[in-house]
C-alpha positions in Angstrom: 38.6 -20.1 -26.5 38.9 -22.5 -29.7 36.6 -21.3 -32.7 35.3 -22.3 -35.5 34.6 -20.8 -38.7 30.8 -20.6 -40.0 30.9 -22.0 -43.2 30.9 -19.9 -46.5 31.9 -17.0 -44.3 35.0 -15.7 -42.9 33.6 -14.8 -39.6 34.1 -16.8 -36.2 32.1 -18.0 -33.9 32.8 -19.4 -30.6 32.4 -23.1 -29.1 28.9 -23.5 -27.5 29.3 -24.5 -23.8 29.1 -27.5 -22.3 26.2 -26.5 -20.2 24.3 -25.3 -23.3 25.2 -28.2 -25.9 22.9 -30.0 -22.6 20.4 -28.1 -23.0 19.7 -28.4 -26.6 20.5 -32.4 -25.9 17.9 -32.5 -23.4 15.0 -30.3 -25.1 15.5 -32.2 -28.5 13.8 -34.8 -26.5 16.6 -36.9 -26.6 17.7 -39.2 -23.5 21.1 -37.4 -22.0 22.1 -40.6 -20.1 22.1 -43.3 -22.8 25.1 -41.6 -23.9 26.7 -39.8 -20.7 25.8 -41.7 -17.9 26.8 -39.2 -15.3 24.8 -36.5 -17.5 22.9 -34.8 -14.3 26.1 -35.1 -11.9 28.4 -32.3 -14.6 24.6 -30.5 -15.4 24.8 -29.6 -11.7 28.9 -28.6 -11.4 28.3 -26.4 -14.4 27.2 -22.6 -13.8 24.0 -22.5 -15.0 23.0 -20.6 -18.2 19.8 -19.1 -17.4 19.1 -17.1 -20.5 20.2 -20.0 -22.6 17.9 -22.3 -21.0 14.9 -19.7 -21.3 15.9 -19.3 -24.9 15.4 -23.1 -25.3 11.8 -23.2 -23.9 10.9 -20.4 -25.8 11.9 -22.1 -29.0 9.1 -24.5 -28.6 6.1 -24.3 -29.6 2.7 -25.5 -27.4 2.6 -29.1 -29.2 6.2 -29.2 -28.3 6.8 -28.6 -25.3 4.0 -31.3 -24.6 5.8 -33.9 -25.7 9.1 -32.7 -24.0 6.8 -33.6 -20.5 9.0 -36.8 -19.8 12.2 -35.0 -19.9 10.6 -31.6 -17.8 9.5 -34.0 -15.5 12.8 -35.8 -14.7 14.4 -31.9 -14.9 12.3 -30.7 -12.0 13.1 -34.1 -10.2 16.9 -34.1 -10.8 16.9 -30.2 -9.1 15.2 -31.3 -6.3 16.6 -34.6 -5.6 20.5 -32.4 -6.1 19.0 -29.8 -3.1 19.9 -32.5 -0.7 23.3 -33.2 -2.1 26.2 -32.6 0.1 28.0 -30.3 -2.6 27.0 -26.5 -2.0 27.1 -25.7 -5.4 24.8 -28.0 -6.6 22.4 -26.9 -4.5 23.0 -23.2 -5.3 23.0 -24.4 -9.1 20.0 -26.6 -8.5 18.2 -24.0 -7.0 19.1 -21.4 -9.9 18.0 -24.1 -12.9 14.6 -24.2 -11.1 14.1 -20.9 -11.2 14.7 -20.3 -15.0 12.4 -23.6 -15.3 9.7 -23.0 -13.5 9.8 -19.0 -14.9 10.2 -19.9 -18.4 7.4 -22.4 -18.5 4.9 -19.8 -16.8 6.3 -17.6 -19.5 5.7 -19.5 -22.3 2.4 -20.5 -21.3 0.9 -17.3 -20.1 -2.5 -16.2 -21.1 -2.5 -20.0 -22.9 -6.5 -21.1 -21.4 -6.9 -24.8 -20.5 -3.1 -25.0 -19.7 -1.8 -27.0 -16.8 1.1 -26.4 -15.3 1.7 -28.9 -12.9 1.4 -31.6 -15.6 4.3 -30.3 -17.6 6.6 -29.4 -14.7 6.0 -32.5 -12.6 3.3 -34.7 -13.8 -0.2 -35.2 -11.9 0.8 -38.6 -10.7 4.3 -37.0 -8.7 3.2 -33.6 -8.0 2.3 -33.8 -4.6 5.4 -35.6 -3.5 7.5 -33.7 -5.8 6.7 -30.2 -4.3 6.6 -31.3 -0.6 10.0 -32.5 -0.9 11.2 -29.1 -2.7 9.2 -26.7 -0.2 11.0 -29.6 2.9 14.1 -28.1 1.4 13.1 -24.5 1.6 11.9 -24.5 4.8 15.2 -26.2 5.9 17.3 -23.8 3.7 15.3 -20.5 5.2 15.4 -21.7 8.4 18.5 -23.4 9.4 22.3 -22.3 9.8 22.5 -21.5 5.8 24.2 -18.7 3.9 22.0 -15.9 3.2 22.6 -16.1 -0.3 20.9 -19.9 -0.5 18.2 -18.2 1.4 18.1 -15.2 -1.1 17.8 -17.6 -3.6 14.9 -19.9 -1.8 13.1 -16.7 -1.7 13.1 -15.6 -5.5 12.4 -19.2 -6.3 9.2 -18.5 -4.2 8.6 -15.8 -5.8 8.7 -17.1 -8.8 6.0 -20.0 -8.1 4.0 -17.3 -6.4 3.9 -14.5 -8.9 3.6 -17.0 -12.2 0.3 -16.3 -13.1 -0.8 -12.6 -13.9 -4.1 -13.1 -11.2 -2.8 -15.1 -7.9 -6.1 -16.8 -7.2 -5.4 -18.6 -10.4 -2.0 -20.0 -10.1 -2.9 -23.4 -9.5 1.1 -24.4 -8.2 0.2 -22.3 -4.9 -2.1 -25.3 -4.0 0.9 -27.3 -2.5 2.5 -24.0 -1.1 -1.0 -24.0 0.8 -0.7 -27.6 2.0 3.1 -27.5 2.5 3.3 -24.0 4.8 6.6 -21.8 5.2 4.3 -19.4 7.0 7.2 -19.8 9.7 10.2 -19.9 7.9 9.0 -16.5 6.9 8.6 -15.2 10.0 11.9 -16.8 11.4 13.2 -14.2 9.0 11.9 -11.1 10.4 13.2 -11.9 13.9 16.6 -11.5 13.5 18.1 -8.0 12.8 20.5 -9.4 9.9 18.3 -12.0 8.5 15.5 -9.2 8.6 17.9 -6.5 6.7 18.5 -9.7 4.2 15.6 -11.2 3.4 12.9 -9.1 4.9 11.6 -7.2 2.3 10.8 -10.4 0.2 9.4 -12.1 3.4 6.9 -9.8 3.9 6.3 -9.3 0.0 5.6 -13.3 -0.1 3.2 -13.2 3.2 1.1 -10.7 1.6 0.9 -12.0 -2.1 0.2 -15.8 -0.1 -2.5 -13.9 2.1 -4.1 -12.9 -1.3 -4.1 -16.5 -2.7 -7.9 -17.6 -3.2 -8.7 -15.8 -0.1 -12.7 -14.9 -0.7 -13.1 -18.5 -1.8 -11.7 -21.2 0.5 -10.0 -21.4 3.4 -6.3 -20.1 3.1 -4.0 -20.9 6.0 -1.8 -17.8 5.7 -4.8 -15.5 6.2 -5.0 -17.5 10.0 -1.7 -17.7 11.1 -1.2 -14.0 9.8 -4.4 -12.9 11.7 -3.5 -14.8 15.0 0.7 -13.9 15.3 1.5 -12.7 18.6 5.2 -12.7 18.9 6.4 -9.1 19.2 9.8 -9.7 17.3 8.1 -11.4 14.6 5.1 -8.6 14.0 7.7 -5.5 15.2 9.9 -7.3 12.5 7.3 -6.7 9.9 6.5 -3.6 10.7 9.9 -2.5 10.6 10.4 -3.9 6.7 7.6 -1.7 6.1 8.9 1.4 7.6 12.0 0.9 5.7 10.6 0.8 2.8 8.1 3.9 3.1 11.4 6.2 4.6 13.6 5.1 1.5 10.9 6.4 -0.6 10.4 10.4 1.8 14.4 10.4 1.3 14.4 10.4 -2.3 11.5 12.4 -2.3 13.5 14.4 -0.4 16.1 14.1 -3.0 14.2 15.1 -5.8 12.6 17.9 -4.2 16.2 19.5 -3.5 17.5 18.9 -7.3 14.8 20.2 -9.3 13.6 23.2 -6.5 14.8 25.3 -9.1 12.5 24.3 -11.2 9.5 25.1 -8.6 7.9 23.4 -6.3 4.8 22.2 -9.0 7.5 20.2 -11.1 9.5 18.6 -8.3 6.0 17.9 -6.7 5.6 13.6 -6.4 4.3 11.1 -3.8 4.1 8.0 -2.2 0.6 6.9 -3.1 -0.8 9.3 -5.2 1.5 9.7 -8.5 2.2 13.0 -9.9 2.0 15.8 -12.1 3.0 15.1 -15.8 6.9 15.9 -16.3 9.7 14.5 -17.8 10.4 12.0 -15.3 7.6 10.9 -14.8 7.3 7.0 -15.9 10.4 6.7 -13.9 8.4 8.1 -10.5 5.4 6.5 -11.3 7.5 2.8 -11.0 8.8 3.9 -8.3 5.1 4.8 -6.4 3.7 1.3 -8.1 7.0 -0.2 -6.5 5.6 0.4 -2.8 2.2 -0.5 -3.4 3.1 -4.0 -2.2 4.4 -2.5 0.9 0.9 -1.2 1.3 -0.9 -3.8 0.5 1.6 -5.5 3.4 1.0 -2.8 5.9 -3.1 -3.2 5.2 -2.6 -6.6 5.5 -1.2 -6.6 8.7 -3.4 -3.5 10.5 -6.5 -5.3 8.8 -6.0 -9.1 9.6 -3.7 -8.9 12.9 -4.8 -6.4 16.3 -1.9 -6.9 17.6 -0.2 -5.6 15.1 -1.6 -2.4 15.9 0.8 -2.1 19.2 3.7 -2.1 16.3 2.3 1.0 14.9 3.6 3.7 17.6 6.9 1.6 18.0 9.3 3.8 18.3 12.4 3.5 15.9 15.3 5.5 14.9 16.9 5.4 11.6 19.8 3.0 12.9 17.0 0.5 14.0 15.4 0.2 10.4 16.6 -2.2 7.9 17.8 -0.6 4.5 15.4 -1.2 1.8 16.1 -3.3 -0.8 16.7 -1.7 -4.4 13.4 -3.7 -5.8 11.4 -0.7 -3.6 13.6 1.9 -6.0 11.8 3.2 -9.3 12.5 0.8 -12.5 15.8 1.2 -14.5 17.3 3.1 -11.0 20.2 2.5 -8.9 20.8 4.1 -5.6 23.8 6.6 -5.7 27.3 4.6 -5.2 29.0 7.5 -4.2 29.5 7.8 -1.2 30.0 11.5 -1.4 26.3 11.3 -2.2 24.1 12.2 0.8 20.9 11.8 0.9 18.8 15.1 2.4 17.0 13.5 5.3 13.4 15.0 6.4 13.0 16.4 9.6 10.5 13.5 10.7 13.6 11.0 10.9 15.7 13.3 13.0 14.2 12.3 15.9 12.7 9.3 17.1 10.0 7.9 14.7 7.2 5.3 14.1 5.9 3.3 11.4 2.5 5.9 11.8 4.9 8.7 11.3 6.3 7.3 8.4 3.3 6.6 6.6 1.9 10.4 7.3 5.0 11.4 6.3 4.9 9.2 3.0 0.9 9.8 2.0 0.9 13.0 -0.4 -2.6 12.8 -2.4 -2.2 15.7 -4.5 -3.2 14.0 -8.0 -5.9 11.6 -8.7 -6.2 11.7 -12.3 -5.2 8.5 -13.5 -6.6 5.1 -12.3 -3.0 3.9 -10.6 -3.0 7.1 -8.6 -6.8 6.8 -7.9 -6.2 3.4 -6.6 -2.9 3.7 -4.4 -4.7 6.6 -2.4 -7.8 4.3 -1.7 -5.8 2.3 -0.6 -3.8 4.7 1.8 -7.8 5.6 3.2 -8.5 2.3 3.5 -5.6 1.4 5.7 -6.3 4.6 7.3 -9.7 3.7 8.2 -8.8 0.2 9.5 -6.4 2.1 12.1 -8.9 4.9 12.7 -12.0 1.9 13.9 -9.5 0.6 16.1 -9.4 1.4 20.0 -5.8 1.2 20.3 -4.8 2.8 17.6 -7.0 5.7 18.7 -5.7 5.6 22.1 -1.9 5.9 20.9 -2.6 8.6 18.1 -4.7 11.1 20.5 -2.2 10.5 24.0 -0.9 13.9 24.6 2.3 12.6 25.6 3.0 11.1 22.2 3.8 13.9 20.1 5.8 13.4 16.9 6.6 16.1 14.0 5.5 15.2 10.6 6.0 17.2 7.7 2.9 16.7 5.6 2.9 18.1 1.5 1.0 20.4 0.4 -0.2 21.2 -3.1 0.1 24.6 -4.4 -3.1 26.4 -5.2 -4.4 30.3 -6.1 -5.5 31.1 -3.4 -2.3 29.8 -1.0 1.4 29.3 -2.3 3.8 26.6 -0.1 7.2 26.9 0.8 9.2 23.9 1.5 8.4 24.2 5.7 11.3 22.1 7.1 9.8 22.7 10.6 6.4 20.9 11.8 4.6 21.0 15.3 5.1 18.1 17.6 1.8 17.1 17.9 -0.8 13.9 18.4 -1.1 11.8 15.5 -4.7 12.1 15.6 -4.1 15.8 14.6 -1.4 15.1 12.1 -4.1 12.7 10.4 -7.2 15.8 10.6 -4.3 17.9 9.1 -4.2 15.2 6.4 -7.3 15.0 6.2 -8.4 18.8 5.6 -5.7 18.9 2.7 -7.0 16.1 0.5 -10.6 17.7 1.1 -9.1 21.4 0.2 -7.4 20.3 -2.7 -9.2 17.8 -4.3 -12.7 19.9 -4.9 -12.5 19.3 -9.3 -14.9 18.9 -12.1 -14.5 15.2 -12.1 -14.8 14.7 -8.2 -13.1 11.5 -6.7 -16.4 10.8 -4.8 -14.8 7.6 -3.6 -12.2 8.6 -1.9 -13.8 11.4 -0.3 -16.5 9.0 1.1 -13.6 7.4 2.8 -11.7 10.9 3.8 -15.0 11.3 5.7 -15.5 8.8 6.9 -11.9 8.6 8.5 -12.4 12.4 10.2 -16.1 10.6 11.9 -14.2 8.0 13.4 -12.0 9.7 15.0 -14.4 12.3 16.1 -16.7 9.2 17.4 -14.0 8.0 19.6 -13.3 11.0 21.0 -17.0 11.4 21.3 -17.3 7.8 23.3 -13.7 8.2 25.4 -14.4 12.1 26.0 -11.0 13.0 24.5 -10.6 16.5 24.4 -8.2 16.7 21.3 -6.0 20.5 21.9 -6.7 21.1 18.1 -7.4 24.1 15.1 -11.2 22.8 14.7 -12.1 25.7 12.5 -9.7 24.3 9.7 -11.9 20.5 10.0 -15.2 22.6 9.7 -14.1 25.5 7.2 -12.9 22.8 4.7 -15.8 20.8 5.1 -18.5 23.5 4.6 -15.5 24.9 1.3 -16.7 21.3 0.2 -20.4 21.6 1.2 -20.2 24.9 -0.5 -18.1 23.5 -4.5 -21.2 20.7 -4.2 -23.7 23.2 -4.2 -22.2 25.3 -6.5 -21.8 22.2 -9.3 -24.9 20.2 -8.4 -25.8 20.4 -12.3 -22.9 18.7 -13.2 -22.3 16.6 -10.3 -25.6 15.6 -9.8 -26.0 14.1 -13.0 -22.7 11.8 -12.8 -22.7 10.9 -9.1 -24.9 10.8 -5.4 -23.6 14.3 -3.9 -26.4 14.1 -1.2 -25.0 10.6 0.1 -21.7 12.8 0.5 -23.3 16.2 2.0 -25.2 13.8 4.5 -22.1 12.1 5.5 -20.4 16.3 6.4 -23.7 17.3 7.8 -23.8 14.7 10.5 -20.3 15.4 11.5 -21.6 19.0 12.3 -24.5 17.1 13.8 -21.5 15.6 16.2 -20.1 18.5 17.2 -23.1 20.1 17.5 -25.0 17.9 19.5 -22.1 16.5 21.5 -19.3 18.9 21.1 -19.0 20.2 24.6 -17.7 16.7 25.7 -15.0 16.6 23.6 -13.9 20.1 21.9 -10.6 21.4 23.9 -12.7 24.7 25.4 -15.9 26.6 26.0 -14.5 28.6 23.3 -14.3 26.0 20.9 -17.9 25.4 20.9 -19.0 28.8 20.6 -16.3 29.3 17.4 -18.7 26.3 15.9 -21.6 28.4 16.4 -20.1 31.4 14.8 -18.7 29.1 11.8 -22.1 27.8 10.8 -23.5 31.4 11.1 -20.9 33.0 9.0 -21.5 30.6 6.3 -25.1 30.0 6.8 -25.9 30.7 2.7 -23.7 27.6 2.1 -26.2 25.8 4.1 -29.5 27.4 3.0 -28.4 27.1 -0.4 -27.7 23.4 0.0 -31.2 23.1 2.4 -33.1 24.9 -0.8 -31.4 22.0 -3.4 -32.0 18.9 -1.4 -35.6 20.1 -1.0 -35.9 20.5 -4.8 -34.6 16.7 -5.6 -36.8 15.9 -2.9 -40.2 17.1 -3.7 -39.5 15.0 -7.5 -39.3 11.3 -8.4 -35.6 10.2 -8.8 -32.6 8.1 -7.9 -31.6 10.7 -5.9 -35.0 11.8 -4.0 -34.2 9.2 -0.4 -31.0 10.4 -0.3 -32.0 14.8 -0.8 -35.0 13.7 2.1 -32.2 12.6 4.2 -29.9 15.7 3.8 -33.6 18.0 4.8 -33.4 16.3 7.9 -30.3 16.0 9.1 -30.2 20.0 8.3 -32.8 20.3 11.1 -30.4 21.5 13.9 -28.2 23.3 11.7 -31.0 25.3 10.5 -32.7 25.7 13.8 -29.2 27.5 15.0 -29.3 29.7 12.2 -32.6 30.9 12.5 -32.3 31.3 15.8 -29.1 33.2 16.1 -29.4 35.4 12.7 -32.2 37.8 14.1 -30.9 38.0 17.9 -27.6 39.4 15.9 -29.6 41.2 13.5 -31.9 43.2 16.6 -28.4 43.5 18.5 -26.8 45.6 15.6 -29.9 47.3 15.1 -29.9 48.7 19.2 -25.9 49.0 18.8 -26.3 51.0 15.3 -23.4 48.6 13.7 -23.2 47.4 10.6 -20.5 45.4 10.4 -19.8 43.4 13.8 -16.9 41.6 14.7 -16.2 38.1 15.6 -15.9 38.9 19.3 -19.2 40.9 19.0 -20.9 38.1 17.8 -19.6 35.6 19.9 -21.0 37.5 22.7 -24.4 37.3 21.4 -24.1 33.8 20.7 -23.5 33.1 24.2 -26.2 35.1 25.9 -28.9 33.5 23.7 -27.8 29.7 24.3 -30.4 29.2 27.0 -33.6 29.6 24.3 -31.8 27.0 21.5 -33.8 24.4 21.1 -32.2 20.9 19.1 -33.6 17.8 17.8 -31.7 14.9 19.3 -30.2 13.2 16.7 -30.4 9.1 16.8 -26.9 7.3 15.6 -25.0 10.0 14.8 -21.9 8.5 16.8 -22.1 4.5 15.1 -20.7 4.2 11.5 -20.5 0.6 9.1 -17.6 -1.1 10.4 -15.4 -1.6 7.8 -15.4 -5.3 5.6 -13.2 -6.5 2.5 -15.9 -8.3 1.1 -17.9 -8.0 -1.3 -17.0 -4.1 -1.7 -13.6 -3.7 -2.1 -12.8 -7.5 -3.4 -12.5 -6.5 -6.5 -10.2 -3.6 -6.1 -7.9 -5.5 -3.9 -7.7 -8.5 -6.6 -6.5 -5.5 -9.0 -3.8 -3.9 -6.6 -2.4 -7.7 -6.0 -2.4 -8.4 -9.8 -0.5 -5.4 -10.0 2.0 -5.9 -7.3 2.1 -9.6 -9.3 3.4 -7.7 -12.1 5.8 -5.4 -10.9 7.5 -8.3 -8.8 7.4 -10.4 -11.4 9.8 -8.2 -13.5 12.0 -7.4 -11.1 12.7 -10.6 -9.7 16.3 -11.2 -10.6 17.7 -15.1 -10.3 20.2 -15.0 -12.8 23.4 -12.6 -11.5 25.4 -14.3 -8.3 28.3 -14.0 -7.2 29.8 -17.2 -6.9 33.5 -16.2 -5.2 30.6 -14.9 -2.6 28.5 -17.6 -2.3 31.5 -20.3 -1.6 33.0 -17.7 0.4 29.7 -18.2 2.8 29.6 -21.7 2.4 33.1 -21.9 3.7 32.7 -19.5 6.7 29.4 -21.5 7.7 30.9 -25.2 7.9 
């Protein structure tokens, strides 16, 4: 390339490009035409220089780039006037120079209050006709015969509209995205096996940051055509994105586990939704969890707005069937191995025939709540786990006997246990891979600072699916003496910190909650518990530990006898004691006078099972009212708030990762060629 020499130095500098010298002709303010009249027919031949043209808006200043509005508005009207141009590249070009626009507008104004946006990129007067032509020419691009790269490129440029402002609800562009739908361009995506391995990660990504646009305030037409889909391709399609997404994050896991065993399990130790331990890779993991909250939010989206998406749950699928997830699901700053002497470990779950449920047991490890992201990505994991546990098909799949699937759950390391990496699971109900689940967030979660939030919704998960077994008289062929030990071990840590607890948080809100599930069993236990024996293991539970119990009777009677925030709630925990109480008093002297007569003084389990079963006959039990109906679960007003945060979030991370700039053009005429 000719050069030039700076002046007063010896050094050399090269020519500036054509396309560039444009650029700084056209943000000068200047009028390109007057002196090249076919200035927008070579702007749109010439490879576009996206950095340079970023670098131009950012040069300006607020005042500035006001009074560049005439020649932004005529920018974003030559791009979308060239999308219907017979020339491929232009269109690919077009496409690319709104991109860096639109993106380094949003940049330049962000956090900028009072700021309008669709002024400077198209002008009040032009903006509705403006944008329905452009999203016209997206819909047709996404949904015709088109190379997948144009369609790549249609979907980052969507992206970019939709994740320009930090908060959704406040992007004031997605307005005409609302009026001008590609609700079914997006879905045309997911039917199709290629176009779904293409594009479907950003397709569902889209639906769900759409779903989220203004959705407790007006109408949003996304949130109705989400809720009322009822093609099976199109929602088996989605559900499959998901599942990719979720099994690319258990085989790195998987990964990682195996290169840093050496290490211990404690400092290979991460997850899917709850962060991790501190170590040296940690920003890297935590990334790579905040990388898949989107794909939760999707999946919550989808279980909490669509019932027939629930049938997609228990799908089955085998690793050929699942689309490869894209590398924006991979931790910042990554790249998947390219050698292809590089195998990833796979987990024993995938060896088999799988499900999108499976996946997401396999992918929930909760093992560290101490930071705010971690906190929130495991609410939401209990929040999409309640949606599924509330609903009657859901239940039905997870507790069928003939559905049996093995999921390798984590565990955390603690004093009193030590884990080894288990490759081998039970093939079991879902219903009892989720109580598994359940028991090990409430056994290893019991801490000073206690996550009283999230195991409020823990509970409230395990009583759901109890009530339904309750209502359908499913006798689940479960280990129920792991569910009650680890709730009375809980029962038991609240007792034994009620001074500090007390203070900070309502601990009789959350002993009520466990106290009525023993109120379940106990009251209607013998319709549902696998065997005989099963209910009389209950009895012998809550007599074993029956200190736990009086200890926690004696302090809800203290806050109840004094004025305090607290006093309703300790009133409530006296009552719902009643029965558990009344089985303890009754049983604890019949045991007593039968090792008296048999001169023992230490019985065995057997021994006092026996009693417990002569003596059933003189038991006598309140009947409890409402002990099998729970709040169904609602968005709004509670968790509006969080959800905002999680999208704003997911906002973020997309935001950075969208990448508009790199293509391969040799590729994309090589597409274009092969089409026509």
């Amino acid at each position: 390339m000719s050069t030039r020499k700076r002046s007063g130095s010896g050094s050399k500098w090269p020519l500036k490009e054509k396309v560039v010298q444009m650029y700084e002709c056209f943000f000068k303010g200047e009028d390109p035409t007057k002196t090249n009249p076919n200035f927008w027919d070579e702007l749109f031949l010439l490879k576009p220089k996206v950095s340079q043209l970023e670098a131009e808006i950012q040069k300006l200043n607020l005042e500035q780039l006001l009074q560049l509005k005439d020649n932004i508005h005529t920018l974003f009207h030559q791009c979308v006037e060239t999308l219907s141009h017979g020339h491929h590249i232009r269109v690919v070009y077009a496409l690319q120079t709104l991109c860096a626009l639109i993106d380094a507008i949003y940049k330049k104004t962000c956090g900028v209050s009072g700021f309008d946006i669709i002024n400077t990129l198209m002008g009040f007067d032009q903006a509705e006709l403006r944008m329905q032509g452009l999203m016209d020419h997206l819909n047709n691009f996404l949904s015709g015969e088109f190379p997948s790269s144009l369609k790549t490129l249609c979907l980052k440029l969507l992206l970019v509209l939709v994740t320009g402002t930090e908060n959704v609800s406040q992007n004031t562009l997605l307005e005409y995205v609302m009026i001008n739908s590609v609700f079914e361009s997006l879905i045309q995506l997911l039917f199709n096996p290629q176009s779904r391995a293409a594009h479907g990660h950003d397709a569902v990504l889209l639906l769900t940051l759409l779903v989220n646009y203004r959705k407790y305030e007006a109408a949003n037409p996304y949130i109705v055509k989400l809720s009322i889909l009822d093609d099976e391709l199109a929602l088996n399609g989605y559900g499959q994105v998901i599942t990719a997404s979720l099994s690319e994050f258990c085989h790195q896991f998987a990964a990682q586990h195996q290169e840093n065993h050496s290490a211990g399990w404690l400092s290979s130790l991460t997850n899917m939704v709850g962060s991790m331990f501190v170590s040296e890779e940690g920003g890297a993991r935590t990334q790579q969890i905040r990388a898949n909250n989107a794909v939760l939010v999707a999946l919550y989206e989808g279980v909490h707005l669509n019932r027939n998406f629930i049938t997609t749950l228990a799908h089955t699928q085998t690793d050929g069937s699942l689309p490869p997830s894209p590398s924006n699901t991979l931790a910042a700053h990554t790249t998947p191995p390219s050698d292809s002497s590089v195998q990833l470990p796979a987990f024993d779950v995938m060896a088999e025939p799988s499900n999108l449920l499976v996946t997401f047991f396999h992918s929930i490890v909760m093992q560290d709540t101490k930071c705010e992201s971690s906190m929130n990505s495991v609410k939401l994991c209990f929040l999409i786990l309640t949606c599924i546990s509330e609903d009657q098909y859901a239940n039905s799949l997870m507790h069928d006997a003939n559905l049996t699937f093995k999921v390798l759950l984590h565990r955390l390391p603690m004093r009193h246990r030590k884990v080894t990496p288990d490759r081998t699971s039970p093939s079991q109900p879902l219903a009892a891979t989720l109580l598994d689940l359940l028991v090990e967030f409430i056994m290893s979660h019991m801490m000073k600072k206690l996550p009283m939030e999230l195991y409020l919704l823990c509970v409230g998960v395990a009583h759901r699916l109890i009530c339904y077994q309750k209502r359908c008289r499913v006798r689940l062929t479960y280990q129920w003496k792991e569910v009650w030990s680890s709730l009375i071990s809980l029962l038991k840590f609240l007792v034994n910190n009620e001074n500090h607890l007390a203070r900070k948080m309502n601990i009789f809100h959350l002993a009520v909650q466990v106290v009525n599930i023993f109120n379940l069993f106990i009251t209607y236990g013998d319709t549902f518990l696998p065997s005989p024996g099963s209910y009389d293991e209950l009895y012998y539970e809550l007599i074993r530990m029956q200190h736990v119990f009086e200890d926690l009777y004696s302090m809800a009677l203290r806050y109840s006898s004094t004025d305090g925030d607290l006093k309703e709630n300790a009133l409530k925990l006296t009552s719902c004691l009643s029965n558990v109480r009344a089985i303890i008093n009754h049983f604890s002297p019949k045991i007593e006078a039968w090792l008296t007569n048999q001169s023992l003084s230490t019985p065995s389990e057997d021994q006092i099972l026996e009693v417990v079963r002569k003596n059933y006959d003189s038991l006598t039990l309140k009947l409890q009212d409402s002990l099998d109906t729970y709040e169904r679960y609602t968005e709004k007003p509670r968790h509006a708030q969080f959800f905002t945060a999680m999208v704003r979030s997911v906002v973020n991370d997309t935001r950075q990762s969208i990448d508009f700039a790199s293509m391969d053009l040799q590729s994309i005429l090589h597409e274009f060629s092969s089409i026509s």
